[in-house]
Steps between C-alpha positions, in 0.01 A plus 500: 500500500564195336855308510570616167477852617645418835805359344557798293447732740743365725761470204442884428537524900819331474631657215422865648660419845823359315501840307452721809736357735807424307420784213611765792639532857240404778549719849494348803461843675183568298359126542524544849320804511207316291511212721446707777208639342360200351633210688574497886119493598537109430858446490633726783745763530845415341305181399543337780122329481155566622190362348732418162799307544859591601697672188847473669645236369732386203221298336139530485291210461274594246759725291797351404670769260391856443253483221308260720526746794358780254236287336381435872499833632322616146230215527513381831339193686161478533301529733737611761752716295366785254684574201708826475313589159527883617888479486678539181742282330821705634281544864497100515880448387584777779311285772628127354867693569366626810399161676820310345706736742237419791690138485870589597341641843609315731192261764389693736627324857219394715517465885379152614628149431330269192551175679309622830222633186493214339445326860257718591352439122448161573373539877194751426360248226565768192507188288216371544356815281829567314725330290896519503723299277183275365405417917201638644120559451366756229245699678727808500781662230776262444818627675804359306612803361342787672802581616567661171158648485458692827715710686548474872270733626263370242533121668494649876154715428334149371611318803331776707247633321434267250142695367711752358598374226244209338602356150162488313510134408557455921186735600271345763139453468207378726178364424247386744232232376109499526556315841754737634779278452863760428729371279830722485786460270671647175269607249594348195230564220245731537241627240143725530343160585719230672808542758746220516693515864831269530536387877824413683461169468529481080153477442288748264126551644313636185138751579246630332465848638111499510483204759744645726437758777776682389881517362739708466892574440658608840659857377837533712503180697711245446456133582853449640551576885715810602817433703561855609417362886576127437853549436780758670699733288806276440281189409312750230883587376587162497224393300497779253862415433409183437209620210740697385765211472255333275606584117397196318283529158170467492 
């Protein structure tokens, strides 16, 4: 599609959307039962966050009014959110009315204490692979705002069991050269022929496949430690209060 097309296409989007949603009455009642459907795999029950980000609040980040809320949900934001293309016009109007009620819940209260989190942040080295506020290393996801993209439970599962949930672009990958030397890290490119493995300290280790012994992606594991042992039950509530604290933009 070229930009001509593109342009047009998201004009006719536009237009259609502007038509649909102020052209009737969108129901909240039947959104939700759509979003339900459609939605909480990624964005939780209620919309409280999963693997997508948290829906209750006043303003989303990357949809500022309502059409923009519909034209997301209608195209959505590849690679990591598919477009509702199976919804129609009055379906999508239904959810955008939907998620706008999600923000006048009211934040969920957490047990723990953000301070002793943010402590305890600072104390286990977490910046030395994330970044908060524009401080830290970027081996791992930034952190800034995932406070407004993962719910609580969410936060606490990736603290203790942090190969459930691995962001493709964060997969790890090994590869072990001719002389049996293992280099471990993120894998960052791979094709048929050549893997390209990002280590923790910053640097990108590029192989041809043919003169290694072998590589591969490391399917559920995750290169950041678990604390489920390392830290007691109020130290894990205190420091997922303090992720959660973190609402920042990206």
């Amino acid at each position: 599609m070229d930009l001509r097309h593109g342009c047009a296409r998201a004009a006719l989007l536009a237009f259609l959307l502007s038509m649909a949603m102020f052209g009737q009455n969108p129901d909240a009642q039947r959104g939700e039962k759509l979003f339900e459907s459609q939605c909480t795999v990624c964005h939780g029950q209620k919309g409280t966050g999963g693997r997508g980000p948290v829906l209750t609040k006043p303003k989303l980040d990357k949809a500022p009014d309502d059409q923009a809320l519909a034209a997301l949900i209608s195209q959505g934001i590849p690679p990591e959110m598919p477009g509702a293309w199976q919804l129609s016009m009055r379906e999508v109007s239904d959810v955008v009315k939907y998620v706008r009620s999600l923000g006048a819940v009211a934040p969920v209260v957490l047990p723990g204490d953000p301070a002793r989190g943010a402590a305890l942040y600072k104390n286990k080295g977490c910046a030395t692979c994330h970044v908060v506020g524009g401080t830290g290393g970027g081996f791992g996801p930034e952190l800034s705002g995932i406070g407004t993209r993962r719910n609580a439970a969410h936060l606490r599962q990736s603290l203790t069991d942090p190969g459930a949930f691995i962001p493709e672009e964060y997969a790890a990958a090994e590869a072990v050269s001719a002389g049996g030397k293992k280099i471990s890290g993120i894998r960052a490119n791979e094709d048929t022929f050549s893997i390209q493995i990002k280590t923790l300290d910053g640097r990108f280790h590029s192989f041809r496949k043919a003169e290694l012994q072998s590589s591969k992606t490391l399917t559920g594991q995750s290169l950041m430690p678990s604390y489920r042992d390392s830290l007691k039950p109020a130290e894990l509530d205190d420091l997922v209060a303090y992720l959660a604290s973190l609402r920042g933009r990206q």
